[in-house]
RODO-2510 file (C-alpha; in nm, 4 decimals, decimal comma):
residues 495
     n   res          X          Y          Z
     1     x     0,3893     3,1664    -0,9660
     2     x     0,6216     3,3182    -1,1999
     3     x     0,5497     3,3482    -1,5804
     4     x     0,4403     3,1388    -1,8381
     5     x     0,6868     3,0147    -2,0647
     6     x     0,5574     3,0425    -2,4201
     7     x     0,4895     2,6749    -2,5159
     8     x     0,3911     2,5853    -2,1692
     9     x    -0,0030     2,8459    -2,1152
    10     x    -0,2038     2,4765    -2,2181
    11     x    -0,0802     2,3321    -1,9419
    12     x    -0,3854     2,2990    -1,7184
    13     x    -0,4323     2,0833    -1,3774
    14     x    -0,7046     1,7926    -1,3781
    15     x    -0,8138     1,9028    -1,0197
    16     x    -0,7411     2,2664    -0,8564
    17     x    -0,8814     2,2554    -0,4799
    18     x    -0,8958     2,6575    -0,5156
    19     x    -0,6681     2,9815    -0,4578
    20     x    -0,3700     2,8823    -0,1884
    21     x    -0,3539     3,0937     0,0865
    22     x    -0,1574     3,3942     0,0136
    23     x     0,2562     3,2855     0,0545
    24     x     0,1856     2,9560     0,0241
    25     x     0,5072     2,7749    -0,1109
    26     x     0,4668     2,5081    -0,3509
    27     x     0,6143     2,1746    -0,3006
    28     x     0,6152     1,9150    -0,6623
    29     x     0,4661     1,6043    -0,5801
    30     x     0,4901     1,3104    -0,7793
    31     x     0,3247     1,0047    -0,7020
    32     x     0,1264     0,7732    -0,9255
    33     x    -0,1466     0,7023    -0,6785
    34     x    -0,3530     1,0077    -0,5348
    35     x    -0,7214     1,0781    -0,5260
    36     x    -0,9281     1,0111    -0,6245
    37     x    -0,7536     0,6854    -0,6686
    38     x    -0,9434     0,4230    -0,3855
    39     x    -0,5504     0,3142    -0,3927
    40     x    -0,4154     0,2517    -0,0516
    41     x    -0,1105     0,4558    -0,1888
    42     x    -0,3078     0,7393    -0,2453
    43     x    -0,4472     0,7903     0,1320
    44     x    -0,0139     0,8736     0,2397
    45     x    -0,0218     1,2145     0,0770
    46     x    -0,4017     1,2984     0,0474
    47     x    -0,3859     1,3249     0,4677
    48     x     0,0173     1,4595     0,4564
    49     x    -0,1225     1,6972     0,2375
    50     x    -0,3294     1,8883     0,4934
    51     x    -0,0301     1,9280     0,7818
    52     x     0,1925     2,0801     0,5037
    53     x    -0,0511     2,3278     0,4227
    54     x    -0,0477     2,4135     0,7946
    55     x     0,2855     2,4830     0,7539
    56     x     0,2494     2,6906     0,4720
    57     x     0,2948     2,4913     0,1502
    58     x     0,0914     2,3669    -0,0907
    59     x     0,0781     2,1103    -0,3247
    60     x     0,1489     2,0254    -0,7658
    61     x     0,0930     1,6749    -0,8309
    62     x     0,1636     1,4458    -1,0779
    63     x    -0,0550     1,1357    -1,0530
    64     x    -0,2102     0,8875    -1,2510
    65     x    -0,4857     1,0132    -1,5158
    66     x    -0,8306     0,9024    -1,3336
    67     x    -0,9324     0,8168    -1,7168
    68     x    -0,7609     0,4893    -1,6060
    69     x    -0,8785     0,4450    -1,2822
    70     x    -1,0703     0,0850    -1,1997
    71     x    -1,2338     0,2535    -0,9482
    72     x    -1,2446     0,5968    -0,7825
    73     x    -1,3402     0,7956    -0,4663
    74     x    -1,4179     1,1334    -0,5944
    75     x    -1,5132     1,2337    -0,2111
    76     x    -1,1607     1,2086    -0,1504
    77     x    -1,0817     1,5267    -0,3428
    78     x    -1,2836     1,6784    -0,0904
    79     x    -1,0218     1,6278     0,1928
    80     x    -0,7473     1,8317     0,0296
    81     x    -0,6643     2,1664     0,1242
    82     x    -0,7185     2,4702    -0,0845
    83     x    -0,3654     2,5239    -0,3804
    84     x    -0,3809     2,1637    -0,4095
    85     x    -0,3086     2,0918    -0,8198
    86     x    -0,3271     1,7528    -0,9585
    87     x    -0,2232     1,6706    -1,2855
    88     x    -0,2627     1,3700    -1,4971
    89     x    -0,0184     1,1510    -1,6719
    90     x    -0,1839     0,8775    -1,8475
    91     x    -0,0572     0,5119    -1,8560
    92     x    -0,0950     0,3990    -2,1807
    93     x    -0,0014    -0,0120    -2,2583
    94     x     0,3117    -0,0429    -2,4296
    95     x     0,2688    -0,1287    -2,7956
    96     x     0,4358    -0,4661    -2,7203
    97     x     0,1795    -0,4958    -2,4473
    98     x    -0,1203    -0,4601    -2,6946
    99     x     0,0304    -0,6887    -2,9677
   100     x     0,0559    -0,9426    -2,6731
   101     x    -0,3393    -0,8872    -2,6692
   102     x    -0,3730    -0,8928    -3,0031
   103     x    -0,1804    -1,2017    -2,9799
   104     x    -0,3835    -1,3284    -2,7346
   105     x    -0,7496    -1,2993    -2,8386
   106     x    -0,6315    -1,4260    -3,2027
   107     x    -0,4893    -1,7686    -3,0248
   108     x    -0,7839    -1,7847    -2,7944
   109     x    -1,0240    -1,7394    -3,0814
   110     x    -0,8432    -1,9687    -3,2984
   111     x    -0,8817    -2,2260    -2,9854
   112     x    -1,2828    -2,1554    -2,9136
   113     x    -1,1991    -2,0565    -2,5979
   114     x    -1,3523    -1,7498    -2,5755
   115     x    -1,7433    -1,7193    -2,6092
   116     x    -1,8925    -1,5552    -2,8865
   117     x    -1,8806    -1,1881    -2,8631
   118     x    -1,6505    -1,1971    -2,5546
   119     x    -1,3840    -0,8855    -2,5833
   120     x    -1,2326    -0,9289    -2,2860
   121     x    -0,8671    -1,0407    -2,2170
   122     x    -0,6982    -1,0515    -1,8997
   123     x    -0,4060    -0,9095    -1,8292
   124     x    -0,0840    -1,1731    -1,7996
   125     x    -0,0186    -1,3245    -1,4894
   126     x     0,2812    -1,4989    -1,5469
   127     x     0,3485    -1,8738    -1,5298
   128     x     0,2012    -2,1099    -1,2922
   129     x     0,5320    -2,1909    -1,0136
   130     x     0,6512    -2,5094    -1,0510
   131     x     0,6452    -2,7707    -0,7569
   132     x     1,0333    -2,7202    -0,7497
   133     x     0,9399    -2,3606    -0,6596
   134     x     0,6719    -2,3805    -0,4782
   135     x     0,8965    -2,6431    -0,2128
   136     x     1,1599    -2,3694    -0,2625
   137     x     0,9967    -2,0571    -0,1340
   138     x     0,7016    -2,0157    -0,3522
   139     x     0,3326    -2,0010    -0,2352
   140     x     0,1295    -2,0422    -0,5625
   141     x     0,1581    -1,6532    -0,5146
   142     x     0,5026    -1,4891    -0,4862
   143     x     0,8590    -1,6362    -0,4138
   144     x     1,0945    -1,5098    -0,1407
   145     x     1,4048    -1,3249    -0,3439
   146     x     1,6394    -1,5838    -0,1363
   147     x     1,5035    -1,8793    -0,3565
   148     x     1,5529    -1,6751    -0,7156
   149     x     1,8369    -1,7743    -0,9348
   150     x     1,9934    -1,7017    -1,2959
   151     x     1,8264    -1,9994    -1,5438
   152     x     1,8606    -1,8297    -1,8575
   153     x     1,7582    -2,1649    -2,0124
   154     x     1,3918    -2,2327    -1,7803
   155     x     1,0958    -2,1406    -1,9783
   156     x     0,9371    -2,0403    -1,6658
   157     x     1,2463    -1,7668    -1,5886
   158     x     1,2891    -1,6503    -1,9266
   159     x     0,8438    -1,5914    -1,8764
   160     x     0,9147    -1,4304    -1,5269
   161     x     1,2291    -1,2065    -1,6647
   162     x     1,0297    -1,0996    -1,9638
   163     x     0,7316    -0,9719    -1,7215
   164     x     0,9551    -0,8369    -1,4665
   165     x     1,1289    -0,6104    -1,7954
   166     x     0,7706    -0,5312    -1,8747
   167     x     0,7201    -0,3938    -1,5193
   168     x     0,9808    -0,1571    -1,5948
   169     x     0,9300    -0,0918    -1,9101
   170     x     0,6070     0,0199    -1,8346
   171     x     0,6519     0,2581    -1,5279
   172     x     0,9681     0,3951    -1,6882
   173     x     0,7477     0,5101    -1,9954
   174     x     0,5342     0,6761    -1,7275
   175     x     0,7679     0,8514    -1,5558
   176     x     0,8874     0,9576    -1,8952
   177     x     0,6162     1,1338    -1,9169
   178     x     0,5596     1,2970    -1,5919
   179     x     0,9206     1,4275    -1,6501
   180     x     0,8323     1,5978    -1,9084
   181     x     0,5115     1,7619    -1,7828
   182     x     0,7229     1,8568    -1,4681
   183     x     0,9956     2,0136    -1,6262
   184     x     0,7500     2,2371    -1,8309
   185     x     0,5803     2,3072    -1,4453
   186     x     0,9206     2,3857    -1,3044
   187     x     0,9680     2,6290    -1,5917
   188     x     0,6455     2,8150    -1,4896
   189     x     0,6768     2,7729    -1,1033
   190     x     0,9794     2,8463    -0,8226
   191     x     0,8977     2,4902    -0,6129
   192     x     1,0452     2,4468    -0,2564
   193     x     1,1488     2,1462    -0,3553
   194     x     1,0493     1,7984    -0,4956
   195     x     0,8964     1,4761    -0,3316
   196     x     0,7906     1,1822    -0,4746
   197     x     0,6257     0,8590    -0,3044
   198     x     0,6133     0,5340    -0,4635
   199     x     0,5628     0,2147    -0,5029
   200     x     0,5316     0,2235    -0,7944
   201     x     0,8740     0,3059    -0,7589
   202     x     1,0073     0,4465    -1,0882
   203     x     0,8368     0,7701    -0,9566
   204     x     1,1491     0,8244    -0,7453
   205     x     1,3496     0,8493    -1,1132
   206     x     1,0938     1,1554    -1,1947
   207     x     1,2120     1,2805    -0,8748
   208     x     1,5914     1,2881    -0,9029
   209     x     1,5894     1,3716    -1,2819
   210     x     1,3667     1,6909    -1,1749
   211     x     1,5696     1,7668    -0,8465
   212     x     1,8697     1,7849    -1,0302
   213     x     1,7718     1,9872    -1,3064
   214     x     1,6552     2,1950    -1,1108
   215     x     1,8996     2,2570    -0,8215
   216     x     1,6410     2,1255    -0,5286
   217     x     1,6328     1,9382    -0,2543
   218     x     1,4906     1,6199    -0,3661
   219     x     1,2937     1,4122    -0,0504
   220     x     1,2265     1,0539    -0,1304
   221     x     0,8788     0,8598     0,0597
   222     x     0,9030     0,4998     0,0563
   223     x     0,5857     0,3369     0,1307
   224     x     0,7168     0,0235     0,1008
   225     x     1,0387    -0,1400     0,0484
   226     x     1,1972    -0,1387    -0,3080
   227     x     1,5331    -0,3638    -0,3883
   228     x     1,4425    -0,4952    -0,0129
   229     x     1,1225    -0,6451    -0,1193
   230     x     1,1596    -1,0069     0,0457
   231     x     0,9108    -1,1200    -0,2053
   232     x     0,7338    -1,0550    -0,5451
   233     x     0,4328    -1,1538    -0,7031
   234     x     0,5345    -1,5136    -0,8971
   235     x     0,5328    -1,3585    -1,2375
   236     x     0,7612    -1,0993    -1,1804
   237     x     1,0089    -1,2755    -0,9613
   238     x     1,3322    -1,2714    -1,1423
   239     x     1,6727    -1,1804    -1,0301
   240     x     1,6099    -0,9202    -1,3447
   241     x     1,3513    -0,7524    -1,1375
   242     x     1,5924    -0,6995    -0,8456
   243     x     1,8616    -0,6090    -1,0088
   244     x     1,6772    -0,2888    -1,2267
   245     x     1,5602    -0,1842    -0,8410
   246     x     1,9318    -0,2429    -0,7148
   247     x     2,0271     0,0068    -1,0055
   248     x     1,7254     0,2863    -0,9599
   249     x     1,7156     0,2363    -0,5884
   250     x     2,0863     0,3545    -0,5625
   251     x     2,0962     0,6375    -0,8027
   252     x     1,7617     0,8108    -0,6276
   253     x     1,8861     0,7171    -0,2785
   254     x     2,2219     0,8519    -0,3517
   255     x     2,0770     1,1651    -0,4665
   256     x     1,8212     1,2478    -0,2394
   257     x     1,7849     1,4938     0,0643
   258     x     1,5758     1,2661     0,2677
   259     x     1,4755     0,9179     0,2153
   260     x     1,1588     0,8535     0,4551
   261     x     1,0421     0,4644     0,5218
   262     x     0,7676     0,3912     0,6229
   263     x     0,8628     0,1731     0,9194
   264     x     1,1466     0,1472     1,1560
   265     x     1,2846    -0,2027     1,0065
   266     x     1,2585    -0,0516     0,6664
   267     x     1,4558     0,2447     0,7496
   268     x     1,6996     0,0357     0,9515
   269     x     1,7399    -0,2325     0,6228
   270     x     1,8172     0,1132     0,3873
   271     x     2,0804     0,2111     0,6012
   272     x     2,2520    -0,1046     0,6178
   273     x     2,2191    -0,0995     0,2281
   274     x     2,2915     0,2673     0,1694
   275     x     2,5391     0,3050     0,4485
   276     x     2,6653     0,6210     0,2847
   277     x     2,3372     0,7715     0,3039
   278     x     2,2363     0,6346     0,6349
   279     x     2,2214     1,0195     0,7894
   280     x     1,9733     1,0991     0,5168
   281     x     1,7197     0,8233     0,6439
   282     x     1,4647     0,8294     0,8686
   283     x     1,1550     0,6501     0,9361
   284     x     0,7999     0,8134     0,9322
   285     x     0,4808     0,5621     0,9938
   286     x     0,1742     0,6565     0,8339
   287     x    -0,0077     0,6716     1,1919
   288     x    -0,3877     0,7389     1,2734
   289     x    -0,6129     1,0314     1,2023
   290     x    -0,7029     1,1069     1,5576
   291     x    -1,0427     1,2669     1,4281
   292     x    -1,1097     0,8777     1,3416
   293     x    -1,0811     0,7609     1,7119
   294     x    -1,4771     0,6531     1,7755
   295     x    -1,6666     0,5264     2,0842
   296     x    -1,8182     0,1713     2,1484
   297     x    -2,1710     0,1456     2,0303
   298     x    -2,4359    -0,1409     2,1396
   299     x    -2,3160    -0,4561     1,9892
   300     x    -2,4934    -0,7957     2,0560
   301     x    -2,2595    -1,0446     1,8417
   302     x    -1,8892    -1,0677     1,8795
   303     x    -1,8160    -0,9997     1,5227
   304     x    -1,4506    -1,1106     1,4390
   305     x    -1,3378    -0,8883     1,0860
   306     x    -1,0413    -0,8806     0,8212
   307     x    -1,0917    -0,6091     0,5614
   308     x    -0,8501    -0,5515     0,2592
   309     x    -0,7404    -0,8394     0,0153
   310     x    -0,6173    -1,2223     0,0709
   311     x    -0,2944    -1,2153    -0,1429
   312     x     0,0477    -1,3872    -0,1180
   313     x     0,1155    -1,4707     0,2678
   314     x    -0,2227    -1,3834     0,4126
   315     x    -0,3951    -1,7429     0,4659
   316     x    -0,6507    -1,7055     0,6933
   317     x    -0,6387    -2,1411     0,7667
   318     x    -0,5343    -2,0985     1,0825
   319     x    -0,7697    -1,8278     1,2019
   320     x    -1,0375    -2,0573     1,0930
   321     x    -0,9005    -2,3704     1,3015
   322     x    -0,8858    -2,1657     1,5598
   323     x    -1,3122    -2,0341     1,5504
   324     x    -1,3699    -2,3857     1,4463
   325     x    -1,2520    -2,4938     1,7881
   326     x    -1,3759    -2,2112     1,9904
   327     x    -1,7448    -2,2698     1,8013
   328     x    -1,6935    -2,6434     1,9078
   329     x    -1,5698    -2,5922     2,2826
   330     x    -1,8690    -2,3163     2,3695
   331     x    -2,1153    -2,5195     2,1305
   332     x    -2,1683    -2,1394     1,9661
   333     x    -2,3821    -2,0077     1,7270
   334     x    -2,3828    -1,8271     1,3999
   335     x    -2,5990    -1,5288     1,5896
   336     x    -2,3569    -1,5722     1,8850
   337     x    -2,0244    -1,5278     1,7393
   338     x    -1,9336    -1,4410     1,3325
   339     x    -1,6539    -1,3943     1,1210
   340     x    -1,6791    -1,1153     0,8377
   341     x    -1,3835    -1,0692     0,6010
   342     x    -1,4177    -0,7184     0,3540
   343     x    -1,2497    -0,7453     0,0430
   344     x    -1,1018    -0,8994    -0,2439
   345     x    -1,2071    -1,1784     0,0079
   346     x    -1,3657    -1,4855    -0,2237
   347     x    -1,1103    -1,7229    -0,2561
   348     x    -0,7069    -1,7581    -0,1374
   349     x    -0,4960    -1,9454    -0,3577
   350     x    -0,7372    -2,0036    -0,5958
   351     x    -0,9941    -2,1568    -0,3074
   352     x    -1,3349    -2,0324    -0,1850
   353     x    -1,3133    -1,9035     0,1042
   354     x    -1,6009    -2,0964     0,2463
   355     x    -1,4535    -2,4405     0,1777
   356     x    -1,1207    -2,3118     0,3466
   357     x    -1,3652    -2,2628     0,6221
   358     x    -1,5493    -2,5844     0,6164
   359     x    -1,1896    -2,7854     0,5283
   360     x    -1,0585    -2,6041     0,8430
   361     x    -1,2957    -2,7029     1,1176
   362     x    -1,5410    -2,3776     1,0668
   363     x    -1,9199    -2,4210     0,9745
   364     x    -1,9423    -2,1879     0,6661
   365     x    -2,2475    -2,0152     0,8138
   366     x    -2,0657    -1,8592     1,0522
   367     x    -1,9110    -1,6917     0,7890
   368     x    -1,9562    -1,4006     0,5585
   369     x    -1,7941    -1,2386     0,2704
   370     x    -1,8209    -0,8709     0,1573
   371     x    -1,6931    -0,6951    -0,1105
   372     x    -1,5095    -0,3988    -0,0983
   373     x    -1,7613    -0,0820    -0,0409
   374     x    -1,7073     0,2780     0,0090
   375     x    -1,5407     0,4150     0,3160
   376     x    -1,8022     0,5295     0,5164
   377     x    -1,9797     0,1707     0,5256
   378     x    -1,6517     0,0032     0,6157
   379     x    -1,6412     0,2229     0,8801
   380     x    -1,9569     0,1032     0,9916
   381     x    -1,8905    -0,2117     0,9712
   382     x    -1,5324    -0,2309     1,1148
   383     x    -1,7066    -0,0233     1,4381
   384     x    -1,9817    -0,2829     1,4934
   385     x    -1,6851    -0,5650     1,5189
   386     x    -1,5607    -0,6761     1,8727
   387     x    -1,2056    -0,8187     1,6784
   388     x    -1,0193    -0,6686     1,3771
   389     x    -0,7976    -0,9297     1,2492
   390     x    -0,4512    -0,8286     1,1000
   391     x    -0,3500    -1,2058     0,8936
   392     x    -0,0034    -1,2336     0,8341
   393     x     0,1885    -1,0894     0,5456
   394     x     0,4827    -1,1209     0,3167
   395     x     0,7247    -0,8404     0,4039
   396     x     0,8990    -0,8097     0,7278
   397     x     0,9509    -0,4990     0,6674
   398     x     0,6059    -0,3636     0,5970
   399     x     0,3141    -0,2065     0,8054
   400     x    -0,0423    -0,2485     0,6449
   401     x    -0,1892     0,0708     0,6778
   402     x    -0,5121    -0,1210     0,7652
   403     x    -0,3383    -0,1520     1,1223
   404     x    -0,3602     0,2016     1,2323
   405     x    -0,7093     0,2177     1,1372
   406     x    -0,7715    -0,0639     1,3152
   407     x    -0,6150     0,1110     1,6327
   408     x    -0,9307     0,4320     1,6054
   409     x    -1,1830     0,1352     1,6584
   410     x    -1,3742     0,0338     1,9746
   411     x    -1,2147    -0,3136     1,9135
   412     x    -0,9838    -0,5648     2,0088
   413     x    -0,6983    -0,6181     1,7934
   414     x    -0,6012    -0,9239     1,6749
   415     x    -0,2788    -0,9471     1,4716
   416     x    -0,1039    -1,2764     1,3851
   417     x     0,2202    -1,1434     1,3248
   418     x     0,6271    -1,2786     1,4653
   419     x     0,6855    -0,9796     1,7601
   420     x     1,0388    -0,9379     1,5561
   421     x     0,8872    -0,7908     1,2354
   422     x     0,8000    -0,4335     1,1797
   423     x     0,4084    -0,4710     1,2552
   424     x     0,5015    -0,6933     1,5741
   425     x     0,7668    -0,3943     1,7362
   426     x     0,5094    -0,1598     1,6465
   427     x     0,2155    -0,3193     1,8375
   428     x     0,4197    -0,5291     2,1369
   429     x     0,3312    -0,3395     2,3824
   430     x    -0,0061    -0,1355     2,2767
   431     x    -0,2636    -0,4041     2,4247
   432     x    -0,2925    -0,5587     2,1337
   433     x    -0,3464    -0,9658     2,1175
   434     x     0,0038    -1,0738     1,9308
   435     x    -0,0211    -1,4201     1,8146
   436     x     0,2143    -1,6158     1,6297
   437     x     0,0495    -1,6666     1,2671
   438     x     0,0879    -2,0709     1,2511
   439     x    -0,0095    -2,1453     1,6807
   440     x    -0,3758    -2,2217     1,6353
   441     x    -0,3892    -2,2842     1,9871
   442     x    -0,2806    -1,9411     2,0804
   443     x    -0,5183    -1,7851     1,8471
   444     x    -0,7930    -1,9971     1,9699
   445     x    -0,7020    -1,8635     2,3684
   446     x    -0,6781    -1,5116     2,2503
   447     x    -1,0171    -1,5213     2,0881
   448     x    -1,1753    -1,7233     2,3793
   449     x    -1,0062    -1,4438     2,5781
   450     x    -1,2087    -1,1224     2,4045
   451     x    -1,5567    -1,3435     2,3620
   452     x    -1,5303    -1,4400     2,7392
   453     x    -1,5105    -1,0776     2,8252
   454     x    -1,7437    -0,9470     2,5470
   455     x    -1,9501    -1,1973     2,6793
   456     x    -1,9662    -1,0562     3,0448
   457     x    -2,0225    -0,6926     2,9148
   458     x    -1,6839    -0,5913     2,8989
   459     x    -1,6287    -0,3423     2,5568
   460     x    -1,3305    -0,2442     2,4524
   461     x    -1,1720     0,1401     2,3815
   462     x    -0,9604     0,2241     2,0492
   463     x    -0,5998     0,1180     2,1336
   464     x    -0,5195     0,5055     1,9607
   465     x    -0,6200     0,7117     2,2727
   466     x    -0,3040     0,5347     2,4736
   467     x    -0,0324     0,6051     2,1755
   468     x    -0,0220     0,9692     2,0558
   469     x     0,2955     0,8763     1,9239
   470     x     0,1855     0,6637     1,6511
   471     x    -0,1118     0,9379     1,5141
   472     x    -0,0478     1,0801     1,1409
   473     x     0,0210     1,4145     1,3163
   474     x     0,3077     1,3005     1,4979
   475     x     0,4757     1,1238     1,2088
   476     x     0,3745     1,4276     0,9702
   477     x     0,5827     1,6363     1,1811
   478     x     0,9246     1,3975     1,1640
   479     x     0,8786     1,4278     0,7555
   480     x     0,7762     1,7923     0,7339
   481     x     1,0394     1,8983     0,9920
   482     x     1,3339     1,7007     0,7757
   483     x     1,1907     1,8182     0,4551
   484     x     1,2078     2,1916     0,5948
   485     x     1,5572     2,1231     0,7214
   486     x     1,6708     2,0170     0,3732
   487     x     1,5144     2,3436     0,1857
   488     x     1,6871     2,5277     0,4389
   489     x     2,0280     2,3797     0,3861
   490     x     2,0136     2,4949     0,0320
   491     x     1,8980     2,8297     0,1205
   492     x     1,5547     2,7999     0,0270
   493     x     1,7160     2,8793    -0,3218
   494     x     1,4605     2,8980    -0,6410
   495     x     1,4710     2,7336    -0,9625
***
């Protein structure tokens, strides 16, 4: 590290994992969700972290200030290697956002809608779709971009514009400020170069503003698609929203050194948008830990599991026709066959999960619903399962991370999912069951399938141990060997 510039010495890192290894080089890293964030997000570059450092870096972050944290897995911190820095940026609401609550709880109050003493006010959610909408594309959750139009004079699009500006608004005043703290860190320290991974995707601004003040290479991780999301939650979905990530998405894309998807389709949709950048884009899974690959234990039920959350596309109806049958053919019982979903898991669309059950076909009671818990008991719980479930999803484009988990257990794999989208190419031809999401019939015969076999004694081995290709290691490698490329190029040149 070189010296302190004068009005930068306060500056002080919310986490330091220890000394680095002596000639460690430090890569910036900015990217809102890290540990110990229980994020999804986070998990990309708390594990990428540890096969840089084997390659001799290590890590500055700028993340999210845990002060505003729902929840948080401090044990995480414990899994990244020693140099790693994290520093917090704090996310504030917008003043406009707390006169809206002001707002709010004075209306409320003025209504008697709130109970005496209540404080709490939810955060807006946007406007209910309309049944135009919802015949048009929308699902009571999100709308598909393809049914979005300009209606400057709809109540319900001027509502969805104004939240969708708010959106920005919001992560743009947060990378504002992670700017600002990196520019005083690239004062006091010669980085490699800069990375950022988002969504949230504004972090990819802090990126490109830093890269070029700098003179780096700047390398850009997509986990998920940005003005290529085919969908958005209903109260953001506005032509507005698409057309700030048209405008962001090109000026980062344009500038970065390497733009890394996180599937093939998503990499393949960039280029097609980007064609000027297409050489700079590659595609880099986030893959298994093979240390998670486990054995089959002794397991009496055939326990059928879902963990993660039931939002926008993923309806578990069918799955539940499908049981409902099964339970009905093989006159089954609850201590014979189960379904467990892990989650944000109570309702879907507004509905309890149980009477989607019952309404489909499926006894409640051979149901059960969970909510989330820490890591280690999912594990437990997701290894005691004979099926892991992937339920279909919004994106095309998208791989839940959930999948390559799935792939270290002693289970069968289930995934309800079109073979032409990015999770169907990825698992067509690992052994895993492929169903189409709506063919109840072909669900039910790929269950039947796994309990028939389960039933006979047959146990099945993690579908990881046949696809070394797909581990974390493997796609680590594709980023950290393009991201070394690109330093070289500029001739490993210091700030």
């Amino acid at each position: 590290m070189s010296s302190d510039a004068g009005g930068d010495r306060g500056i002080v890192p919310w986490f330091d994992a220890g000394p680095a290894p002596e000639g460690a080089r430090p890569l910036l890293l900015v990217s809102y969700h890290f540990p110990p964030s229980e994020a999804a997000g986070a998990l990309r570059w708390q594990k990428l972290a540890a096969f840089a450092a084997e390659r001799g870096y290590r890590l500055d972050v700028l993340a999210l200030d845990p002060a505003g944290l729902a929840r948080s897995d401090p044990a995480r911190l414990g899994d990244l290697p020693s140099g790693t820095r994290i520093f917090a940026i704090p996310d504030p609401p917008l003043l406009r956002e707390r006169a809206e609550e002001m707002a709010s709880a004075a209306v409320a109050g003025l209504r008697g809608l709130r109970p005496s003493g209540g404080t709490e006010i939810p955060a807006p959610e946007g406007p209910a779709p309309s049944e135009a909408s919802a015949e048009a594309g929308g699902d009571g959750h999100s709308l598909g971009r393809d049914v979005l139009g300009w209606h400057p004079l709809d109540p319900a699009w001027l509502r969805r514009a104004y939240f969708a500006a708010s959106a920005y608004a919001r992560e743009g005043a947060w990378a504002r400020r992670a700017t600002k703290l990196g520019r005083a860190l690239c004062r006091r320290t010669s980085y490699a170069t800069v990375l950022t991974c988002g969504p949230p995707h504004m972090v990819h601004e802090v990126g490109r503003r830093l890269a070029r003040s700098r003179r780096l290479p700047f390398v850009m991780d997509m986990r998920d698609p940005w003005s290529l999301q085919p969908r958005l939650p209903e109260h953001l979905a506005s032509p507005l929203w698409y057309a700030l990530a048209r405008r962001h998405e090109g000026r980062a894309v344009a500038e970065a050194t390497v733009v890394a998807c996180n599937t093939v389709p998503a990499a393949e949709a960039l280029r097609e948008a980007h064609p000027e950048a297409a050489g700079r884009i590659l595609a880099v899974m986030n893959g298994f830990d093979e240390v998670s690959i486990r054995d089959c234990g002794p397991r009496d039920r055939f326990l059928i599991t879902f963990a993660g959350t039931l939002y926008l596309d993923r309806d578990p109806t069918a799955l539940f026709r499908a049981a409902g049958r099964l339970v009905q053919e093989l006159r089954l019982e609850p201590a014979e066959l189960g379904l467990e979903f892990i989650g944000h898991v109570e309702r879907f669309g507004g509905v309890p999960l149980e009477r989607i059950a019952d309404e489909a076909g499926l006894d409640p009671a051979f149901l059960t619903t969970r909510a989330f818990m820490t890591r280690d008991r999912l594990t437990r719980h997701l290894a005691g399962s004979a099926v892991l479930v992937n339920l279909p999803q919004d994106s095309d484009l998208s791989i839940p991370s959930k999948v390559f988990e799935y792939l270290c257990f002693p289970a069968w794999l289930l995934a309800m999912e079109s073979p032409d989208t990015a999770t169907g190419r990825l698992l067509r031809d690992s052994g895993a069951d492929l169903v189409d999401p709506g063919d109840v019939e072909a669900i039910e015969a790929a269950v039947k399938k796994r309990y028939l076999a389960f039933r006979s004694g047959e146990r099945p081995a993690p579908l990881a141990r046949g696809l070394p290709q797909l581990s974390r290691r493997a796609q680590a490698e594709k980023l950290l060997d393009a991201l070394e490329a690109a330093i070289n190029r500029s001739g490993g040149r210091r700030a």
